[in-house]
C-alpha positions as CSV (number, residue, x, y, z in Angstrom):
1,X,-6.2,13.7,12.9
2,X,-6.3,15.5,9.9
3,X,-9.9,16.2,8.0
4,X,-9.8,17.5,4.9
5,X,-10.2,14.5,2.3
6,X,-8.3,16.2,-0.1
7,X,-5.4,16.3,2.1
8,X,-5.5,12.8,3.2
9,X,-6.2,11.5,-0.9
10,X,-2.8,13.6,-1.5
11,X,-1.1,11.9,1.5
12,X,-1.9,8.1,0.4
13,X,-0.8,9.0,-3.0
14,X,2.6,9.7,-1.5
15,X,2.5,7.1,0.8
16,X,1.8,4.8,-1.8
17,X,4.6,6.3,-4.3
18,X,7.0,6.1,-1.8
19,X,6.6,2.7,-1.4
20,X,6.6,1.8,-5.0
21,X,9.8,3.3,-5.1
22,X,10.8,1.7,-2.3
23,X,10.1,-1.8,-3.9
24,X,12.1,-0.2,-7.1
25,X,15.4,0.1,-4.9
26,X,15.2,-3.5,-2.9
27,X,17.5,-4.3,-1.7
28,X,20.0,-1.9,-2.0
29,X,17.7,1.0,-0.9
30,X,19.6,3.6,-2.8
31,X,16.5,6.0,-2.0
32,X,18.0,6.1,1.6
33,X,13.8,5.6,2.6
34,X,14.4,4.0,6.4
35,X,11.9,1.9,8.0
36,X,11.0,5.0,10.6
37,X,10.2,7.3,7.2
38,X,7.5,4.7,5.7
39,X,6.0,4.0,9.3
40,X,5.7,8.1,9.7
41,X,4.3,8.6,6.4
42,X,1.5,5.9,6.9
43,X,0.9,6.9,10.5
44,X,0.1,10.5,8.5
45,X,-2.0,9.6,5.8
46,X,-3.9,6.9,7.6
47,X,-3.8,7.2,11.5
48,X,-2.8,3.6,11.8
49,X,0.6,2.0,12.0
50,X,2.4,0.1,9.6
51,X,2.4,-2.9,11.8
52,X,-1.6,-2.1,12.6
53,X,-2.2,-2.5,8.7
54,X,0.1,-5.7,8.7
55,X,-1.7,-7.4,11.3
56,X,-5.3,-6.7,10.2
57,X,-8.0,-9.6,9.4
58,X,-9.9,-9.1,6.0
59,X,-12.5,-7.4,7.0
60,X,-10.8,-4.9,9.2
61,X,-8.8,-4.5,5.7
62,X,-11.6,-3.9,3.9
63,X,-13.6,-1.6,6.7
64,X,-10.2,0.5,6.4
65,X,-10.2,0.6,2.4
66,X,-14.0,2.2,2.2
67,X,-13.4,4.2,5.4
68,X,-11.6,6.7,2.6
69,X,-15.2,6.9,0.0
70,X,-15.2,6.5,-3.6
71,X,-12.4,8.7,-4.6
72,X,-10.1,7.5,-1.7
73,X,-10.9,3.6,-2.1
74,X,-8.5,3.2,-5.5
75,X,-5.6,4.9,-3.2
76,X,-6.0,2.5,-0.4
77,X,-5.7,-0.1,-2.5
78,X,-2.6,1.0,-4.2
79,X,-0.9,2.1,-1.0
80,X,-2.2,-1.5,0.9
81,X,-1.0,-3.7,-2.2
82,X,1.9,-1.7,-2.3
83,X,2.6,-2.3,1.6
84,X,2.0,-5.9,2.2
85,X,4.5,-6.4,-1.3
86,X,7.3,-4.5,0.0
87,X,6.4,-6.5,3.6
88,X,6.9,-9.8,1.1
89,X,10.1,-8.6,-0.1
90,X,11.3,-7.9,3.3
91,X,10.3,-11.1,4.9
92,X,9.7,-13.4,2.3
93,X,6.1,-14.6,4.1
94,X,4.0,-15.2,1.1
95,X,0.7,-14.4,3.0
96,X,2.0,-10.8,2.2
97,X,2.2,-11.7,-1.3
98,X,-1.0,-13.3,-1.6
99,X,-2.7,-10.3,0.1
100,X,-0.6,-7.8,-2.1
101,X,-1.9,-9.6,-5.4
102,X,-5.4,-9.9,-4.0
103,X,-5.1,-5.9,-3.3
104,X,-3.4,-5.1,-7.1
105,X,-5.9,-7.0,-9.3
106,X,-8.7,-4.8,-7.1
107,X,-6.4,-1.9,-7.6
108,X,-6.5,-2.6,-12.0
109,X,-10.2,-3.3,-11.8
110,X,-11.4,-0.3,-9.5
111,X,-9.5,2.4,-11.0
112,X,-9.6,1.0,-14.3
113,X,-5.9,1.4,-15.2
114,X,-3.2,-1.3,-16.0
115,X,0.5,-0.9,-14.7
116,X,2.7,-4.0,-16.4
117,X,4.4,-3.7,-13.1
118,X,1.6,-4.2,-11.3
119,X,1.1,-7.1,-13.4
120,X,4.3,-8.6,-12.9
121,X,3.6,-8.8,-9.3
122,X,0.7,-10.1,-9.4
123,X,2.0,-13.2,-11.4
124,X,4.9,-14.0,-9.3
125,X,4.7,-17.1,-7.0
């Protein structure tokens, strides 16, 4: 596993564009992002799956989002709300939805910024 912080901050703000943009695109995917290039990029920045992030309980969620400190906590939460609304899109569970507004209104409040796409999503039902 990687160890410097700075490194990994980088990598879950990359993760977390790439999915962002990967929302953008649904469904046509015109990015050409596959399903093997999102899991690789999260197994990088994080250590854990895609599926591993998918299938963890609230606490394990929230062990995982201050595992990465103050400076790395805002990131997780944008990469995490970003994952489990691209995991809506795909599957149309809304649990995933649920979880990924839950994980943007944190996102607004923690790092103190306000994306009207952000907002959007987190008014949907």
């Amino acid at each position: 596993m990687i160890q410097s912080k700075d490194f990994l901050i980088r990598l879950l703000k990359e993760v977390a564009a790439i999915l962002n943009k990967q929302i953008g695109s649904f469904p046509d995917n015109i990015l050409g992002i596959t399903e093997a290039d999102i899991d690789l990029q999260i197994y990088t920045a994080t250590g854990l799956s895609k599926e591993d992030f998918l299938s963890l309980d609230d606490q394990s969620l929230e062990q995982a989002i201050q595992q990465h400190g103050e400076q790395g906590s805002p990131l997780m939460l944008d990469f995490l709300a970003n994952l489990f609304y691209y995991q809506y899109q795909i599957s149309g569970n809304k649990d995933f939805l649920k979880r990924a507004q839950n994980l943007y209104q944190r996102y607004q409040e923690l790092s103190g910024t306000f994306s009207m796409v952000y907002f959007q999503r987190m008014q949907q039902s």
